[in-house]
N, C-alpha and C positions, 0 to 999 in steps of 0.2 A: 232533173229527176227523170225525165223523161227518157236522156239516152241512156240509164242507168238501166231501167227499166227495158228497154230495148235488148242494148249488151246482155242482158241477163234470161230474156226471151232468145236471142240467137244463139248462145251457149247452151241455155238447157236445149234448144232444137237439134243444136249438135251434137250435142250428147247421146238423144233420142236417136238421132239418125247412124251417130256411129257404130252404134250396136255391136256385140263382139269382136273384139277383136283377134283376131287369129294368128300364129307366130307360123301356121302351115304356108310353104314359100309354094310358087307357084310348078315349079320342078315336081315336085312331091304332091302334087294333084294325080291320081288314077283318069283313065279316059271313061272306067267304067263307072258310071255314075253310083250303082247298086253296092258296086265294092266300097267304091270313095265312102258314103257314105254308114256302110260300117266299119273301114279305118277310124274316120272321124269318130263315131259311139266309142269304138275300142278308148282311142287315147286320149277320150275325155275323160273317163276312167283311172288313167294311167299318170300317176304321181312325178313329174319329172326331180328325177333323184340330184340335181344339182340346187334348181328350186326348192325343192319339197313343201313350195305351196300353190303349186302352179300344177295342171295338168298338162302333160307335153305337149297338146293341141297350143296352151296358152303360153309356153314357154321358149324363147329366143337359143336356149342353151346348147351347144353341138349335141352332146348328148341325149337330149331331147329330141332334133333332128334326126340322131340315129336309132332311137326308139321309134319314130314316126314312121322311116323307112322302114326297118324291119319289123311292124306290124303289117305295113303294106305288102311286103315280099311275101311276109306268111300266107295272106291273105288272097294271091295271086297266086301261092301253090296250093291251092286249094284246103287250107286250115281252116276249120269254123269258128265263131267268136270266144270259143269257149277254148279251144287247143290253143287260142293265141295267147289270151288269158293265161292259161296255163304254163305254155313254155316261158312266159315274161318272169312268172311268179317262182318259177325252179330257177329260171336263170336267175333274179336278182332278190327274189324272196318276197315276203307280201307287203313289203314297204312301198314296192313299187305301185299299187296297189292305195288309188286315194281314198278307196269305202272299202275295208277289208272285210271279206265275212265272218259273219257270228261262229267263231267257233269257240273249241276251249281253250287254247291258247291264246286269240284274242277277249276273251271274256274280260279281263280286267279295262283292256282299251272298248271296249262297248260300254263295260257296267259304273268306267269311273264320273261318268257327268252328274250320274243318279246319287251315287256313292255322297259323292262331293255335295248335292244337296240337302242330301239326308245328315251328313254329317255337321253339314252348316245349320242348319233347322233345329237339332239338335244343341248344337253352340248358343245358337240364338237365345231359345227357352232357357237354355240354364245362365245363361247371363242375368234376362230379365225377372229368372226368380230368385239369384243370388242379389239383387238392386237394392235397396235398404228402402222402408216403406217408411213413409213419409209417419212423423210421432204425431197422435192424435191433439187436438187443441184441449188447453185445463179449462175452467168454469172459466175464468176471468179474460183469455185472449176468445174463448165461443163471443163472452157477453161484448167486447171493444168490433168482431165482425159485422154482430147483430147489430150494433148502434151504427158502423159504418155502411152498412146496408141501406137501413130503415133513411138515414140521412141522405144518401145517393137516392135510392126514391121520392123521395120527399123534393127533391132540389129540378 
């Protein structure tokens, strides 16, 4: 029980200790620390379009490697977070894009989690008042409760 309990303490530690993991190769490190570190925000952001569950920071995919580079390229010609953003989202449209913004053409992909609640909530209610209610007791099955009552207390 013991080493069970061990193996099970050194995997959760490793776990702890593994902490992110990262598909950025060390090639595609910047020297500049300031920059590195808003590539890395950018393409945490950034949906790798082969994945598409995975943000390319977290993603193995070539494509995602060439996403990674070319936010870095931008970012070394002098782009701000926001023109990178931008040219990603003309180049590949806002899928690329893993939190898209509230606009009105995404208004359905923001409003449908609520939608789907409200519609289910509603579901709900009318199931449970469509349910058939239980038919009241006659004089004679009250008076057989009343005796198996009073007899269970009694005992």
């Amino acid at each position: 029980m013991r080493f069970v309990l061990a193996l099970l303490a050194a995997l959760l530690a490793a776990l702890v200790l593994a902490g992110p993991v990262l598909a950025v190769q060390p090639d595609e490190v910047l020297k500049d620390q300031a920059l590195e570190k808003r590539a890395r925000d950018i393409s945490a952001g950034l949906r790798c379009l082969v994945c598409q569950n995975q943000s390319i920071d977290d993603s193995d995919a070539q494509l995602a490697k060439d996403l990674r580079l070319l936010v870095r390229e931008r970012l070394m010609a002098g782009d701000t977070d926001a023109q990178v953003r931008d040219f990603l989202v003309q180049r590949y449209g806002e899928f690329v894009l893993l939190k898209p913004a509230f606009r009105g053409h995404t208004l359905l992909l923001w409003l449908t989690p609520a939608l789907v609640l409200v519609l289910g909530g509603i579901g709900a209610y009318a199931a449970l008042r469509r349910r058939p209610r239980p038919a009241a007791l006659d004089a004679q099955e009250q008076q057989a409760l009343e005796d198996l009552l009073k007899r269970d207390q009694g005992a």
